[in-house]
C-alpha positions in Angstrom: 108.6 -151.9 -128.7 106.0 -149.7 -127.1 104.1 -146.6 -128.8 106.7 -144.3 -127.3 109.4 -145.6 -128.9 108.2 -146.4 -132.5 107.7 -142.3 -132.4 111.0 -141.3 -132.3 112.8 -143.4 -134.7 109.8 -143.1 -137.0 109.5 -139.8 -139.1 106.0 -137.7 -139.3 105.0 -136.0 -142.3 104.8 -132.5 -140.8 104.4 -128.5 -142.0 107.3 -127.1 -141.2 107.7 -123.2 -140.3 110.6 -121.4 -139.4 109.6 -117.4 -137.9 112.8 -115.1 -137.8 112.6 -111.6 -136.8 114.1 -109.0 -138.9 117.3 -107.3 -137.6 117.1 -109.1 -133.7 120.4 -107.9 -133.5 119.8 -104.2 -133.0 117.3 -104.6 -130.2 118.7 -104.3 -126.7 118.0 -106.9 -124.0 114.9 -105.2 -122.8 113.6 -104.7 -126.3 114.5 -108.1 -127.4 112.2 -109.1 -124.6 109.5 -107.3 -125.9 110.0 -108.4 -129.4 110.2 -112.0 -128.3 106.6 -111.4 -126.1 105.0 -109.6 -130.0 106.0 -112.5 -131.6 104.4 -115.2 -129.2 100.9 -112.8 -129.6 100.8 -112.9 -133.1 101.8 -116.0 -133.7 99.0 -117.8 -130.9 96.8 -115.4 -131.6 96.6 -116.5 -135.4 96.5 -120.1 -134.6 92.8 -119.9 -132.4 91.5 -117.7 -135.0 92.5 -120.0 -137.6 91.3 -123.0 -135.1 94.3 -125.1 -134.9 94.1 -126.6 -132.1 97.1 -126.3 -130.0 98.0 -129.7 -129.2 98.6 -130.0 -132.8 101.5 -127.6 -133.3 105.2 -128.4 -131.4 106.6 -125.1 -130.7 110.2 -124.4 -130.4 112.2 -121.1 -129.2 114.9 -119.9 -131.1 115.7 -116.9 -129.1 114.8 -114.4 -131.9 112.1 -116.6 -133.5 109.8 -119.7 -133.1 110.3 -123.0 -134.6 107.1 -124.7 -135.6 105.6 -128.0 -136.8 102.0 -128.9 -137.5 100.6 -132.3 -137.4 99.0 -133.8 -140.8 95.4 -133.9 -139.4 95.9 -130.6 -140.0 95.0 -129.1 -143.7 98.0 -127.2 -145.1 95.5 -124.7 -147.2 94.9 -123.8 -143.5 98.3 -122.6 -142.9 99.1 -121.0 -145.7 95.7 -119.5 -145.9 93.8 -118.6 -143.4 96.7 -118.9 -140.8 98.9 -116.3 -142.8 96.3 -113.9 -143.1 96.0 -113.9 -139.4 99.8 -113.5 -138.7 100.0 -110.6 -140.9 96.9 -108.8 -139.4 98.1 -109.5 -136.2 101.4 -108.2 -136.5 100.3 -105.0 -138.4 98.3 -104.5 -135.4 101.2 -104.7 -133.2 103.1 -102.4 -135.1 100.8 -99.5 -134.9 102.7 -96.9 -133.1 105.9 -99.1 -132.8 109.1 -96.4 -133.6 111.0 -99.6 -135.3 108.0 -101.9 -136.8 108.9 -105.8 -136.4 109.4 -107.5 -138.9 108.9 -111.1 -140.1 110.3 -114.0 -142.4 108.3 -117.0 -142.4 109.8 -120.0 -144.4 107.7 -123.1 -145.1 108.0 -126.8 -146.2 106.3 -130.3 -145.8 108.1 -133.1 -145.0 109.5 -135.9 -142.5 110.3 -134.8 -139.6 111.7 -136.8 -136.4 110.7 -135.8 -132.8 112.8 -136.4 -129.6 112.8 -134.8 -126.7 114.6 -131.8 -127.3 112.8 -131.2 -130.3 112.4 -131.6 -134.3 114.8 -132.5 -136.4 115.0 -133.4 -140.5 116.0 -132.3 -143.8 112.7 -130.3 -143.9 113.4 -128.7 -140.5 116.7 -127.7 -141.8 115.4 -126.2 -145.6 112.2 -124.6 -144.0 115.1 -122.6 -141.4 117.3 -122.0 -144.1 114.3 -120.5 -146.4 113.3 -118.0 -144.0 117.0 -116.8 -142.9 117.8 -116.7 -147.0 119.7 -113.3 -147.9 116.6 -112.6 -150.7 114.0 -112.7 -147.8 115.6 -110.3 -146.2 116.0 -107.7 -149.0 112.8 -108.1 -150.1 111.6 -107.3 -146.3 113.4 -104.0 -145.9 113.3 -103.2 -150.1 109.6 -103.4 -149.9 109.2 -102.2 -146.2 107.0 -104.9 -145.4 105.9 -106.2 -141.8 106.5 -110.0 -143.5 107.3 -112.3 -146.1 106.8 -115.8 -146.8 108.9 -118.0 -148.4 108.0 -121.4 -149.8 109.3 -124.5 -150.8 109.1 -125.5 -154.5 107.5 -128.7 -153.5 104.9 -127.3 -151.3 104.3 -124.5 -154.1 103.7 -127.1 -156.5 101.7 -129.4 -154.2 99.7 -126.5 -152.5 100.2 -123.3 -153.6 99.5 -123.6 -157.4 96.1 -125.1 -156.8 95.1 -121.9 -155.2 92.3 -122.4 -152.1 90.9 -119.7 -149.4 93.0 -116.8 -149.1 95.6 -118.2 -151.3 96.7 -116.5 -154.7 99.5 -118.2 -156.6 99.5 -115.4 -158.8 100.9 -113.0 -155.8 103.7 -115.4 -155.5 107.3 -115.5 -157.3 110.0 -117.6 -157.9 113.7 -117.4 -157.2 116.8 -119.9 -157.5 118.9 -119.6 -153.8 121.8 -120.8 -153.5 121.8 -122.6 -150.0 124.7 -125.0 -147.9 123.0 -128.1 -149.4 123.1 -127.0 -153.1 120.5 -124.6 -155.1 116.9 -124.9 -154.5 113.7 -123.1 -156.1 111.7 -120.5 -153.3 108.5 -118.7 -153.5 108.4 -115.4 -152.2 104.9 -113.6 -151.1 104.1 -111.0 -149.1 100.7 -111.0 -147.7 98.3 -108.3 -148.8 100.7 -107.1 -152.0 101.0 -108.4 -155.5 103.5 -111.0 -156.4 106.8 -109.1 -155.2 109.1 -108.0 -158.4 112.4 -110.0 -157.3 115.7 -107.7 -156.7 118.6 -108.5 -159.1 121.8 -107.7 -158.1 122.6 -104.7 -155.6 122.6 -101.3 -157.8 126.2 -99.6 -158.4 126.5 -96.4 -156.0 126.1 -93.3 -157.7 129.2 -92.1 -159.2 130.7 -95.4 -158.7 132.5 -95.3 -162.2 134.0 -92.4 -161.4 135.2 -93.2 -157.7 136.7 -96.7 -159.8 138.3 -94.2 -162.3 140.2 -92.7 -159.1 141.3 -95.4 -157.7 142.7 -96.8 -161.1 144.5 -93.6 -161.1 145.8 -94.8 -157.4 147.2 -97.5 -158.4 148.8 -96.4 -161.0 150.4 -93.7 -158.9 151.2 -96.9 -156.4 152.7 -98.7 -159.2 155.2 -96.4 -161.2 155.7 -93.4 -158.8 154.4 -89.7 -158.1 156.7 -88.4 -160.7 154.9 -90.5 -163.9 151.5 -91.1 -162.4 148.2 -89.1 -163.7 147.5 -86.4 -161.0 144.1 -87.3 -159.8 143.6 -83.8 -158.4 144.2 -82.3 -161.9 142.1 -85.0 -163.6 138.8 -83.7 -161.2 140.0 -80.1 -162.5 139.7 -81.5 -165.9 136.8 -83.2 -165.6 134.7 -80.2 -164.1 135.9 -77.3 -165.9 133.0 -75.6 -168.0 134.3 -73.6 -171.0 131.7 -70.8 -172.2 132.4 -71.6 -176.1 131.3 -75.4 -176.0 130.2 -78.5 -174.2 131.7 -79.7 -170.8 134.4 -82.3 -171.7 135.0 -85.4 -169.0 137.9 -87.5 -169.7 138.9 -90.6 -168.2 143.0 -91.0 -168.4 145.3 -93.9 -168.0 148.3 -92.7 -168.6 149.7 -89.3 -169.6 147.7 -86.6 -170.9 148.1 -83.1 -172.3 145.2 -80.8 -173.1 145.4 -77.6 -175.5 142.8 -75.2 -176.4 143.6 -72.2 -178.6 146.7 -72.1 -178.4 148.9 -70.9 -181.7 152.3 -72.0 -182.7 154.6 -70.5 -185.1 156.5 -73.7 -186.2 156.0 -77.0 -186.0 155.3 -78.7 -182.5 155.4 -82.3 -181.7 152.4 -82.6 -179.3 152.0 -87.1 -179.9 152.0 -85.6 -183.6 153.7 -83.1 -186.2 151.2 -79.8 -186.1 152.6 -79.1 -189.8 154.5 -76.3 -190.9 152.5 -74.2 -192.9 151.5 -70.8 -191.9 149.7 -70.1 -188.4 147.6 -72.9 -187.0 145.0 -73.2 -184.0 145.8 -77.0 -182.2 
């Protein structure tokens, strides 16, 4: 078996790095053109100022992104370092001026990965992809309105990260469980240039959204036992927003059937859900 051919069935302990643009969808074709041809600049640009030399790093297109692997002569602390500063520098550069800044998500791991042909292929090809495309690195992209993030693998955090190095803080980095197609995995987010990023919990009810479920409680009630027995929502609002000059503004939230009095004065007794009594004059 020649050299050749022990190379593909044999794995290489490679970086991985997955670049995904943010939003390629909205771009038409002539714009998606020119994203592609920003991307390409920052990315080579970064990689001579960084001095990896280019026979080192396989380069795959992905249409809206790039598809990377770097070769193990090559230090990782360069990468993640040096490398990253460079990306982000060079892509705030390109942005200056831009009317819809591009954005980018760069996921990283170490591991084995197998070369053909067509390209690279491995469980650490597949968790660096899925790491950059993961639904937190996008929300953290727009909710900080940065030009990138950087997401991590747990295992290169560990092995890398944590022991710090040239332009590499692991105390601007934060950790995350994802829930991915292969099962849950530990991330580390970063975005260059920032403090570690706080991470977003769950998407914040709309405003007024208690109220708007309120309503369509009262819907369905209307659905289910008819127009003649179900709450009037329209009288609920009329409820709800009435201001009275001798007190507070009352809000009311009704399942059922409801009857308001205010002042009113009844000369026997009234069954009104309970007996008013039946001495003298009384104010319900």
């Amino acid at each position: 078996m020649d050299h050749d051919a022990m190379d593909l069935t044999e794995a290489r302990y490679e970086l991985v790095i997955s670049v995904d643009a943010r939003r390629s969808g909205e771009y038409d074709d002539v714009d998606k053109q020119r994203m592609r041809e920003r991307i390409y600049r920052v990315l080579e640009a970064a990689f001579t100022h960084a001095k990896v030399v280019r026979d080192a790093v396989h380069m795959e297109d992905r249409g809206d992104g790039v598809l990377l692997s770097v070769a193990g002569r090559i230090a990782v602390t360069r990468l993640l370092g040096l490398w990253m500063v460079e990306v982000h520098e060079n892509l705030r550069d390109e942005n200056r001026g831009l009317r819809v800044p591009l954005g980018l998500r760069v996921g990283m791991h170490v591991g084995p990965v197998r070369h053909d042909g067509r390209g690279i292929s491995g469980r650490a090809v597949d968790l660096a992809c899925r790491l950059a495309d993961s639904p937190l690195a996008r929300r953290l992209l727009d909710a900080e309105r940065a030009d990138l993030v950087l997401v991590t693998s747990q295992s290169l955090y560990e092995d890398v990260v944590s022991s710090g190095g040239k332009f590499i803080e692991p105390a601007h980095y934060a950790s995350a469980r994802l829930e991915l197609k292969e099962g849950e995995v530990t991330a580390w987010f970063h975005l260059p240039g920032r403090p570690a990023p706080e991470i977003p919990t769950a998407a914040p009810a709309a405003p007024d959204a208690d109220r708007a479920d309120d309503v369509d409680d009262a819907r369905d009630v209307h659905d289910a036992r008819g127009s003649d027995d179900a709450p009037d929502v329209d009288d609920a609002r009329r409820v709800d927003g009435e201001d009275r000059a001798d007190g507070p503004r009352a809000h009311y939230t009704v399942h059922g059937d409801m009857s308001q009095h205010s002042d009113n004065v009844y000369q026997q007794p009234v069954h009104i859900g309970r007996i008013t009594g039946d001495a003298g004059r009384r104010k319900g």
